[in-house]
C-alpha positions in Angstrom: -3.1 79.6 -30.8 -0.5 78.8 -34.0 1.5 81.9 -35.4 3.6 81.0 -38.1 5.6 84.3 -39.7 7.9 84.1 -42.7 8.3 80.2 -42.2 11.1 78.6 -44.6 12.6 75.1 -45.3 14.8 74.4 -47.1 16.6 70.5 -47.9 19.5 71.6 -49.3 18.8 72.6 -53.3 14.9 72.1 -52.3 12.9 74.4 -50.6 9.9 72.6 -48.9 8.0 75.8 -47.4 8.4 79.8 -48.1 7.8 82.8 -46.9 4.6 81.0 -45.0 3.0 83.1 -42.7 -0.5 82.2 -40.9 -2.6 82.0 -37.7 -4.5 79.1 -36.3 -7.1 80.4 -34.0 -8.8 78.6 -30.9 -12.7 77.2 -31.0 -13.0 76.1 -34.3 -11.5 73.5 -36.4 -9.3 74.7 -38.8 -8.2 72.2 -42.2 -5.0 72.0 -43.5 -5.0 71.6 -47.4 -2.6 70.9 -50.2 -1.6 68.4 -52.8 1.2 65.9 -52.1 4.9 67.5 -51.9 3.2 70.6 -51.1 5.1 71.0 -47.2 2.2 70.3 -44.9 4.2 67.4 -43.1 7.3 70.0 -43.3 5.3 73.0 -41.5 3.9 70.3 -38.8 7.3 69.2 -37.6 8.3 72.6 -37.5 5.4 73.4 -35.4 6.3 70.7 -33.4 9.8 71.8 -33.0 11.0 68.6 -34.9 12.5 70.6 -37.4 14.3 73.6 -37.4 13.2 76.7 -39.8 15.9 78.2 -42.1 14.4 81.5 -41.8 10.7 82.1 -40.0 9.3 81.5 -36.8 6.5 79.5 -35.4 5.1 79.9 -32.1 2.6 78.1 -29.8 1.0 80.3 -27.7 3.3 82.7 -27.5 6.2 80.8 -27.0 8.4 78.0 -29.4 7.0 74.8 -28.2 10.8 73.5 -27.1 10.8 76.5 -24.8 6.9 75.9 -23.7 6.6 74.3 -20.1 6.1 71.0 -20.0 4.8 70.9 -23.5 3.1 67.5 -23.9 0.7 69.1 -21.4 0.0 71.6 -23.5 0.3 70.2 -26.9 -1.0 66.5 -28.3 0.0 65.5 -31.8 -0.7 62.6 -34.1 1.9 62.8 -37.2 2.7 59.0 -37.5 0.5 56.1 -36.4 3.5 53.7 -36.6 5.5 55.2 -34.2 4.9 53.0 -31.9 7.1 50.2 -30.4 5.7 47.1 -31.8 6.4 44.8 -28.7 4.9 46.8 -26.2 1.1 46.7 -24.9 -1.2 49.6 -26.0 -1.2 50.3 -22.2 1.9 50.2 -21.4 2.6 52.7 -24.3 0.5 55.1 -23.2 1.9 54.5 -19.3 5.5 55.0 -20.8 4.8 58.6 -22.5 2.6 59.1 -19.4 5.3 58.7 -16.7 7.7 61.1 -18.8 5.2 64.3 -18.6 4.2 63.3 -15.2 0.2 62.3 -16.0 -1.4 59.7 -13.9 -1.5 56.2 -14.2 -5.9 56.7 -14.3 -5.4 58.8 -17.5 -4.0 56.1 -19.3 -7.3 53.9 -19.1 -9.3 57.1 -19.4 -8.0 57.9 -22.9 -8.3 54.2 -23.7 -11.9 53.8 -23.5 -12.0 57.2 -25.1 -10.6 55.8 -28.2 -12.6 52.2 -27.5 -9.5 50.4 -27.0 -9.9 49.1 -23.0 -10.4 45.6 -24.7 -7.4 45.3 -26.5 -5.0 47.1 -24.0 -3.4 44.1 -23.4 -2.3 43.3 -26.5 1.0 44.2 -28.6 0.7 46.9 -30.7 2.3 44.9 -33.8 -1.0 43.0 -34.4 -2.8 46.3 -34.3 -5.0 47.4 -37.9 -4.5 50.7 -39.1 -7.4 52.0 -37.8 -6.4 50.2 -34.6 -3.3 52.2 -34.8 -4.7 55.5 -35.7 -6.9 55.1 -32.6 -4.3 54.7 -30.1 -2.0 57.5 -31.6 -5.3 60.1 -31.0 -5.3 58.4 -27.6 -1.3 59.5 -27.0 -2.4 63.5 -28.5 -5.3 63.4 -25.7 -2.9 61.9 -23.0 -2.5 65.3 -21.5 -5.6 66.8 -22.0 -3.5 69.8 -23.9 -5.5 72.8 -25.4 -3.6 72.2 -28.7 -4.0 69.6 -30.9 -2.4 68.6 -34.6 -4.1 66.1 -36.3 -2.3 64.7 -39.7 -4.8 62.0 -41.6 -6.4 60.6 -38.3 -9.4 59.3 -40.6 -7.0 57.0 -42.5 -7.4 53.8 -42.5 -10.9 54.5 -40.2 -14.1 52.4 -40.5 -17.1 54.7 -41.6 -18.3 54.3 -37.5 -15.0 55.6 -36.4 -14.3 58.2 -39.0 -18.0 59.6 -37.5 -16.6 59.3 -34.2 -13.0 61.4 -35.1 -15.5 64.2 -36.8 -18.0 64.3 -33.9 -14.3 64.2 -31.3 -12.6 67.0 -33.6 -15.8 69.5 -33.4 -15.7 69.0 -29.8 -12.5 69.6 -28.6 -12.9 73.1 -30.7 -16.0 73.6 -29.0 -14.7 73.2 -25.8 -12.2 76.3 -26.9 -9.2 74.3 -27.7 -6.8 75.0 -31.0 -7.4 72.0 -33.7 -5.7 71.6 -36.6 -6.6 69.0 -38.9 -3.8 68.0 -42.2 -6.5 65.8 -44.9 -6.6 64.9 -48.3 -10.0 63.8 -47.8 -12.0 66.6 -49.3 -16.0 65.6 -48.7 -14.6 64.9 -44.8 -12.7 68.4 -44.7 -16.4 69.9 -46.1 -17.8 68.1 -42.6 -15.4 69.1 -40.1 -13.3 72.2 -40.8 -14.5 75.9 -40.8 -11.9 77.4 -41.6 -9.3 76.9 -44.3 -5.5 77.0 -44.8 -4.2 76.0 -48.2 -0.5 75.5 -49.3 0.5 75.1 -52.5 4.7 74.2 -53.4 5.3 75.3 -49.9 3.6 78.4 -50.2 0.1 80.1 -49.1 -3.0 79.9 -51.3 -5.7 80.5 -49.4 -6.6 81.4 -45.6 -10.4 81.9 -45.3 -13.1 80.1 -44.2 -14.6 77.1 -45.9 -18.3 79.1 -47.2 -15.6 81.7 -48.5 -13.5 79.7 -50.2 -16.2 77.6 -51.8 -17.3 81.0 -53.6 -13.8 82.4 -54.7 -12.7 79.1 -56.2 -16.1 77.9 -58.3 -19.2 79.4 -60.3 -22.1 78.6 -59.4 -25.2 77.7 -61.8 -28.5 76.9 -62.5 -29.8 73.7 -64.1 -33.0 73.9 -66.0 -35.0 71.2 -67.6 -37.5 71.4 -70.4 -39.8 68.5 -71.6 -38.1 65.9 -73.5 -41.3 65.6 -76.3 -40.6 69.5 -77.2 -37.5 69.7 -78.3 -38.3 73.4 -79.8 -39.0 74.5 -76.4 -35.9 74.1 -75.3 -34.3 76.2 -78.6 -37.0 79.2 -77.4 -35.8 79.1 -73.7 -31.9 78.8 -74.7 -32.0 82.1 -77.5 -34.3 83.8 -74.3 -32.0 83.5 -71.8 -28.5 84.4 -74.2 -30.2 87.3 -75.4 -30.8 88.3 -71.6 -27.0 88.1 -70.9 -26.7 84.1 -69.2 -24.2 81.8 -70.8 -25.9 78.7 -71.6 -24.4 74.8 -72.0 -26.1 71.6 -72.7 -25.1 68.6 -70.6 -24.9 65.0 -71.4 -28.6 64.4 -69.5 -30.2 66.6 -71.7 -30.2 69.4 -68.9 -29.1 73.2 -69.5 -26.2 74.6 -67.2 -26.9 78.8 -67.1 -24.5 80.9 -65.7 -24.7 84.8 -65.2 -28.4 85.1 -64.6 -30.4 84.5 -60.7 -32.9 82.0 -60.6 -35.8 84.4 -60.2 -34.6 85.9 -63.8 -34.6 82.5 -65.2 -38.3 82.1 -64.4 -39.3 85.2 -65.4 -37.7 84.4 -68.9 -39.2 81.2 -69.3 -42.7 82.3 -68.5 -42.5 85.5 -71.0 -41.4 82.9 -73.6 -44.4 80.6 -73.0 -41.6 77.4 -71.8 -42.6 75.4 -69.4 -40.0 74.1 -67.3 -39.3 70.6 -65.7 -36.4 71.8 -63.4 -35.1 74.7 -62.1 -32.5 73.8 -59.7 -29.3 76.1 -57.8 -26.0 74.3 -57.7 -23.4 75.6 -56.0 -19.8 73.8 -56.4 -18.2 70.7 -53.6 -15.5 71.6 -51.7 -13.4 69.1 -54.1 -14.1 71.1 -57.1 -12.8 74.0 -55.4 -9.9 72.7 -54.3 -9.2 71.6 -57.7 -9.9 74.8 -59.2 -7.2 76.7 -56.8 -4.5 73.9 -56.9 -4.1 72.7 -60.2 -1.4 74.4 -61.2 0.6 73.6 -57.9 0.6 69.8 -58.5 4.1 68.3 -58.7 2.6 64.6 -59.5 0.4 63.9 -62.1 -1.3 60.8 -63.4 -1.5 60.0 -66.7 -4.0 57.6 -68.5 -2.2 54.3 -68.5 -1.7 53.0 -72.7 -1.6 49.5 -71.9 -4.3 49.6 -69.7 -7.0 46.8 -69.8 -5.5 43.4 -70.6 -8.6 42.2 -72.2 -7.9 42.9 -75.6 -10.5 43.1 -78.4 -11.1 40.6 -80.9 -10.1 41.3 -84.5 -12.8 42.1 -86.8 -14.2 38.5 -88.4 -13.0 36.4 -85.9 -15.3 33.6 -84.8 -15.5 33.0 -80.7 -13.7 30.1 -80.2 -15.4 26.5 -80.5 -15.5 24.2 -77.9 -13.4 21.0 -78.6 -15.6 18.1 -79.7 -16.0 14.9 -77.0 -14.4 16.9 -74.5 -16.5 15.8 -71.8 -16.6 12.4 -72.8 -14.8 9.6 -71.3 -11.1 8.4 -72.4 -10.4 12.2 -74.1 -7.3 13.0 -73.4 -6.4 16.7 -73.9 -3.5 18.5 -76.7 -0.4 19.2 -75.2 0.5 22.5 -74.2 2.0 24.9 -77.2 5.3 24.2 -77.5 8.2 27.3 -77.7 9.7 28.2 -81.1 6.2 28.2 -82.7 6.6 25.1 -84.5 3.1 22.9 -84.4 3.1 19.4 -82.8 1.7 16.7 -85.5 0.3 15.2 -82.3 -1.7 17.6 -80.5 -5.1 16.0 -80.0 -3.6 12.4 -79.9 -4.1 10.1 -76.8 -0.8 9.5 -75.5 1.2 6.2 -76.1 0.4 2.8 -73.9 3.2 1.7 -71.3 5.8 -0.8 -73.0 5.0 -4.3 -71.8 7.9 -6.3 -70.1 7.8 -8.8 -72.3 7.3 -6.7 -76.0 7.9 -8.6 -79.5 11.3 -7.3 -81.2 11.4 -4.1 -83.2 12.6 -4.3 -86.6 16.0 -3.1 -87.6 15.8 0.2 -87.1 12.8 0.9 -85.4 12.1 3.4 -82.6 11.2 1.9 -79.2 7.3 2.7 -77.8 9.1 4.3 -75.0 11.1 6.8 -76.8 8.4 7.0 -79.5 5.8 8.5 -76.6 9.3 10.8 -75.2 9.4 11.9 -78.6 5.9 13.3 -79.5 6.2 15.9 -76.8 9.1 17.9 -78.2 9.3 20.1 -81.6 9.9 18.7 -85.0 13.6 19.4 -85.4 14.2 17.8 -81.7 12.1 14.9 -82.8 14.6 14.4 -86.1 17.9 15.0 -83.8 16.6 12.1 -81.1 15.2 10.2 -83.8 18.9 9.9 -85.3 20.8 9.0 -82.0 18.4 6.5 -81.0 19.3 4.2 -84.1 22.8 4.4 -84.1 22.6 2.9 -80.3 22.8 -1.1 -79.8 20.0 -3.0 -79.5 19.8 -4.8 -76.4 19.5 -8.5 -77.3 16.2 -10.2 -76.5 15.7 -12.7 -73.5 15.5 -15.9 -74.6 12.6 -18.5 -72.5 13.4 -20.4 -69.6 14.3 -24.4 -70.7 13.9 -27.3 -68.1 17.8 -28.2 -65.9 17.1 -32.0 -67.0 16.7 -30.9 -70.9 19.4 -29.0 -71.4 21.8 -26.5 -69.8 20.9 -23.3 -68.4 21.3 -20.0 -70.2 23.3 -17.4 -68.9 21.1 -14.7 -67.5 22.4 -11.8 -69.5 24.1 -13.1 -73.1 26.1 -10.7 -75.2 25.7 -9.7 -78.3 26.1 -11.9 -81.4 28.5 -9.9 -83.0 30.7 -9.8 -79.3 30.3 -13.6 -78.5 33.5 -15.9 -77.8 34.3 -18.2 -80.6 33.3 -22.2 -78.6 36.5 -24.6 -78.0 37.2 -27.6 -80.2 35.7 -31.2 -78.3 38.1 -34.2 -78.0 35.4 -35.6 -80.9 36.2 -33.1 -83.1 40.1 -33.4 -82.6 39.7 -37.1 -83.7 38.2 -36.5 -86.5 40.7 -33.9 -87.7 43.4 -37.0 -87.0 41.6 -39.5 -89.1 
């Protein structure tokens, strides 16, 4: 058995758990409940000795469990899946922590198939899943067959087949007499598995009581009755009947009534007196979940809120067309727009198939003129860049044009690269030319 009695943590200015005082009997399993923050992780690592109380005790049968006799005998845990060392085989985890409470070898491979891990218990536990991993950390809490057993989320990360098996496991290691206690946020698994109840809220105690118990503190239950849907004024008669007999009454969204405050046999008896017949007359009692919510909503420390920019899928404006598909778009040689460029100014080209290659060989560009080249560099930036480029392209030199091949016997050859007109070397004077100038 757990005793807990005046337990307190405190983390310097924070205190995790106060004043906590509970029991946590043998033969049954017995939930641990509370929203995040609340100290459940706190009280099971001072259970476990891993942390020391500020003020409190806990004991383990009596005893602290760092004073209990060989306690991994006595005592199996599963806080933390991951701590594990990730290059070692599952089996030769599970040998390590057995050689150190002095548990047979054969235990090891007992526990394994227990958990239906013998086919992977060669394998590193760094490839492991996490339900892989949860499996072999209940494996290291039933290594020493103890009579105590904390549990914290050993459904997480689970397959629906294995979270059946951890349920079926849990309710019978409590039948077999032995201490569970289980630490969950999963409430419809909770309703399956636990019988009894202990719920913390900011550290401290809420509720210890079994599950039926707690159920019919925390919620109210009702009565849903149906009328015919054609007789609308039947449902007016039955509705003044039953508030002038004391029930509350409310309408829900399905056209059903929710009563409150009167038995079911007094509903029937109301309805018949009043000549209504009924469609449904059905006893609801509230989930576990809604009770749960019920008790601990005003111990929550973290709160969602609805998210304004949610859904990125915005609504189009009232009037606006869907847009049109683009005309001889799947027809061959359409080319499509350029991307939007930044700045929002529009491209006069958009739409246009882009500009041919320059040939080797092109005729000469007037004075003046852009190049095809630079004309097709142009047409993909904005207006203002096209301007700007536009203007230092002209003032460069234009490279002179290569002039035909002639015949060696014809006349002679042309160098291969002439200069420009305006740069050209003025040509000598012949010996002709000086006789003339004598004569």
């Amino acid at each position: 058995m757990i005793e807990a009695a005046g337990l307190t943590k405190r983390y310097g200015a924070k205190t995790a758990v106060y004043n906590l005082s509970f029991q946590v009997r043998p033969g049954t399993v017995t939930g641990f409940l509370g929203p995040n923050g609340s100290g459940k992780s706190t009280t099971m690592r001072m259970i476990l000795g891993l942390d020391n109380p500020t003020a409190g005790r806990v004991t383990i049968a009596g005893y602290p469990y760092r004073r209990l006799p060989n306690a991994p005998r006595q005592v199996g845990a599963l806080l933390d899946a991951k701590a594990v060392h990730g290059g070692r085989h599952a089996r030769n985890h599970l040998l390590s922590l057995a050689q150190l409470s002095g548990i047979p070898a054969s235990r090891v491979d007992e526990v394994l198939g227990v958990v239906g891990l013998k086919e992977v218990a060669r394998k590193r536990s760094k490839g492991f899943s996490l339900g892989m991993g949860q499996r072999l950390g209940i494996a290291a809490a039933l290594l020493g067959d103890p009579q105590v057993l904390l549990f914290d989320e050993p459904v997480n990360g689970l397959d629906p087949e294995g979270i059946l098996w951890v349920r079926n496991l849990m309710k019978s290691l409590a039948a077999e007499g032995r201490t569970v206690f289980v630490s969950s946020h999963l409430m419809s698994e909770m309703a399956l598995t636990a019988e009894h109840l202990i719920v913390i809220g900011r550290g401290q105690l809420l509720a210890d009581m079994s599950v039926r118990e707690f159920i019919a503190a925390n919620s109210a239950g009702f009565a849903r009755v149906r009328t015919p849907e054609t007789e609308p004024q039947q449902r007016e008669k039955l509705t003044s009947a039953l508030t002038e007999a004391g029930g509350q009454v409310l309408p829900e969204q399905d056209g059903a009534l929710r009563v409150t405050g009167l038995p079911l046999p007094r509903i029937s008896d109301l309805a018949h007196d009043a000549d209504v017949r009924l469609w449904e007359l059905s006893p609801h009692q509230a989930s576990l979940e809604e009770a749960y919510m019920r008790l601990t909503q005003g111990a929550v420390d973290y709160r969602s809120t609805a998210d304004q920019l949610g859904g990125f899928q915005q609504p189009q404006p009232p009037g606006m067309a869907p847009p049109v598909p683009v005309p001889g778009q799947d027809q061959p040689g359409w080319y499509p727009p350029p991307a939007p460029q930044q700045g929002g100014q529009p491209n006069p080209y958009a739409g246009q198939a882009p500009a041919p290659q320059a040939q080797a060989h092109a005729p000469a560009q007037p004075q003046g003129a852009t190049p095809p080249e630079h004309t097709a560099m142009l047409r993909t930036l904005p207006a203002p860049q096209q301007e700007q480029q536009t203007a230092m392209l002209r003032k460069l030199p234009e490279p002179q044009q290569e002039q035909p091949q002639a015949p060696a016997q014809d006349q002679p050859q042309a160098p291969a690269q002439p200069l420009p007109q305006e740069q050209a070397p003025a040509a000598e004077p012949t010996k002709s030319d000086n006789e003339d100038a004598t004569r």
